[in-house]
C-alpha positions in Angstrom: -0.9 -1.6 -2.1 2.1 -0.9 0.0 3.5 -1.5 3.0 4.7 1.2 5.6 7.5 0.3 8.5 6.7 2.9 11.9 9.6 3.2 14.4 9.1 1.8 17.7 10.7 2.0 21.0 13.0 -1.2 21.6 11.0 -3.4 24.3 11.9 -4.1 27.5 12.2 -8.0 27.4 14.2 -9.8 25.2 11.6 -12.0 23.2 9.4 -9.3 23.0 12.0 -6.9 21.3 13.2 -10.0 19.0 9.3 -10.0 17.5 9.9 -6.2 16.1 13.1 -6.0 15.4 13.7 -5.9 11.2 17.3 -7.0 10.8 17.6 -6.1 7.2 17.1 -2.5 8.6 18.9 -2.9 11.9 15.4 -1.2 13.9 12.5 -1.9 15.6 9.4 -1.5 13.9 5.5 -2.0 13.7 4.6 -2.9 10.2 1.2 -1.9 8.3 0.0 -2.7 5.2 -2.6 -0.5 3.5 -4.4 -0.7 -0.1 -5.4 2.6 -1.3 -8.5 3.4 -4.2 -8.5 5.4 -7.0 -10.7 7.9 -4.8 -7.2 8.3 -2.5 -9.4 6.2 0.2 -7.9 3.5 2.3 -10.5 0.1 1.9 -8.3 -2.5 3.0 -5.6 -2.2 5.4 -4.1 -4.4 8.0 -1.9 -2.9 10.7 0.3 -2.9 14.1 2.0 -6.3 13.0 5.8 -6.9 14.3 8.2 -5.3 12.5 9.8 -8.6 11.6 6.9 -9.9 9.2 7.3 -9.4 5.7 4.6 -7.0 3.9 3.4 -10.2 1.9 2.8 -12.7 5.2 1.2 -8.9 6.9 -1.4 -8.7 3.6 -2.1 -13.1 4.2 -2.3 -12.7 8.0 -4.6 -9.7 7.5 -6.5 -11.5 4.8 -6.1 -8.5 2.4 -5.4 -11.4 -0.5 -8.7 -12.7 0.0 -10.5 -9.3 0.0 -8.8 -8.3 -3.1 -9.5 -11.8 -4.6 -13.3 -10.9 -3.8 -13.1 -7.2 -5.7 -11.0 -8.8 -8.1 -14.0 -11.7 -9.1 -17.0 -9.0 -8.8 -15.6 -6.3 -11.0 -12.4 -7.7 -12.1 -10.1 -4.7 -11.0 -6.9 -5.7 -10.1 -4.3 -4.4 -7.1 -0.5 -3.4 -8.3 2.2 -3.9 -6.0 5.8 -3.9 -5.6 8.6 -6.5 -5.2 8.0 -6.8 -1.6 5.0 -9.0 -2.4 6.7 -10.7 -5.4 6.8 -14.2 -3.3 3.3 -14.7 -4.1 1.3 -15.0 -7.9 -1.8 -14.4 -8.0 -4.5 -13.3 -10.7 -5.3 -10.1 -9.2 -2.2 -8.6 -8.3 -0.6 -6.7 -10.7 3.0 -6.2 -10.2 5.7 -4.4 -11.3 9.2 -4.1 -11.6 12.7 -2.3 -10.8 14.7 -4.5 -13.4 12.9 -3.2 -16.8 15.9 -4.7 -18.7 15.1 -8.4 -18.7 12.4 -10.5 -19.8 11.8 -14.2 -19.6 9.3 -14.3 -22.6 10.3 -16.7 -25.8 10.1 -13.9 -28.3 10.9 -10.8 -29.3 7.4 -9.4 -29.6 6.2 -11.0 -26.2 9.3 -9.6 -24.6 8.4 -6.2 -25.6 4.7 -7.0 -23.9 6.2 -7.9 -20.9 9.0 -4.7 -20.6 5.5 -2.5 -21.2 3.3 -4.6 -18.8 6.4 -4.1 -15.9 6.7 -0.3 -16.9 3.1 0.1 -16.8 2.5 -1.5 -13.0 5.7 0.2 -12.0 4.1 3.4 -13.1 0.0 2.7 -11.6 2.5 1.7 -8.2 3.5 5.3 -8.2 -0.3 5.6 -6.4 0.6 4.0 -3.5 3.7 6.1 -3.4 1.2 8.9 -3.2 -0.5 7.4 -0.5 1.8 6.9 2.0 3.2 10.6 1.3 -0.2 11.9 1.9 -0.7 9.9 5.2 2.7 11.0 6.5 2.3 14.0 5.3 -0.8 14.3 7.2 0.3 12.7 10.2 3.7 14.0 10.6 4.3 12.8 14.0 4.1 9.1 12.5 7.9 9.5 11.9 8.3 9.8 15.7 9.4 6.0 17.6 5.8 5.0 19.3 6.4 3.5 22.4 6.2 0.4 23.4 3.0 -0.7 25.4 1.4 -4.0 26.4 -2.2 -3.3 26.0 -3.8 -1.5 22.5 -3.1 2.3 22.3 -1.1 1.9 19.7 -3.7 -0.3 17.8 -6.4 1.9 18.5 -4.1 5.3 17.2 -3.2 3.7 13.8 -6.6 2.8 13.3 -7.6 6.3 14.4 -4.7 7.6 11.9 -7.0 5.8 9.2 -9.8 6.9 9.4 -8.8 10.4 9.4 -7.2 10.1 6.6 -9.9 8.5 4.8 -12.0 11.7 6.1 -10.2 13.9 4.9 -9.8 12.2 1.6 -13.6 12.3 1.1 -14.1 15.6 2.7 -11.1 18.0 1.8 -10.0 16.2 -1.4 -7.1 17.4 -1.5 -5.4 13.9 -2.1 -3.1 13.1 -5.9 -4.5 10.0 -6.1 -7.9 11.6 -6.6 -6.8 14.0 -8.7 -5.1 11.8 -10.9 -7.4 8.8 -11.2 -10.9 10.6 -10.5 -10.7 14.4 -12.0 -12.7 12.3 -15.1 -15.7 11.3 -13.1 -16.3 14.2 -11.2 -16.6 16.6 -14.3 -19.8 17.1 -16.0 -19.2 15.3 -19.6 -22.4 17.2 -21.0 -20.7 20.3 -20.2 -18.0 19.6 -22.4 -19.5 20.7 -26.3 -17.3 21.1 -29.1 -18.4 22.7 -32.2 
């Protein structure tokens, strides 16, 4: 799961431009957050929120914690994330790490289980790295500023944007995450015979 920050045109109206402007970045923005599968699908997302919310309030106001709570009871796979959802714990939600060098754990043994545990999420995070790529990628006018509107064109393109993707994800297959995480179901295992 990972967040992605779209440029958009400075409002008209003062209170209006307040709700998406980011000023850790200095810009306006409209944020989205999207989970992807190891298939390189998209089955969660939430989307067109002010660029001012943080990715972890985006993921609670678009209920994305409780869908992965759900997945995470039925078949007990788990989401990683970055640092920009580090304000919340929670048992599905695995999360890794930029700072590999310390660990809080009493000893030496656990300390080295927790430095593999954070280099392993930071690596499965590399997925939604891929992700994103491969909707920008895709979509390369996404790095253009939308412009601002009142009513829900915008809304109605990034969910548009989505479901193209997922398309062409299913159709084409040309996606990394798939490659990566799915090149072992899709081969015939009774094919492979060793002698």
């Amino acid at each position: 799961m990972d967040g992605l920050k779209l440029y958009l045109q400075a409002a008209g109206h003062a209170e209006i431009q307040e709700k998406y402007y980011n000023g850790w970045t200095h810009d306006h923005y409209v944020t989205s957050v999207f989970c992807f599968c190891p298939d390189g699908t998209i089955p969660i997302a939430f989307f067109n929120v002010p660029g001012s919310v943080h990715d972890s309030l985006v993921a609670e106001y678009g209920n994305i914690y409780g869908k992965l709570e759900e997945v995470f009871q039925s078949t007990g796979g788990k989401c990683c994330v970055d640092s920009a959802f580090g304000n919340v714990n929670r048992e599905f939600l695995y999360k890794s790490c930029q700072d590999h060098l310390g660990s809080s754990a009493p000893t030496r043994e656990l300390r080295k289980l927790d430095l593999r545990k954070k280099r392993q999420a930071t690596s499965a995070r590399q997925t939604a790295e891929w992700g994103m790529r491969m909707i920008q990628s895709s979509f390369p006018r996404l790095k253009d500023r939308f412009i601002y509107e009142e009513r829900g064109e915008r809304r109605i393109t990034l969910k548009m944007i989505i479901l193209l993707y997922n398309m062409r994800a299913r159709m084409v297959g040309i996606n990394q995450i798939r490659n990566t995480y799915m090149k072992h179901l899709s081969r015939d295992a009774n094919a492979d015979v060793f002698f």
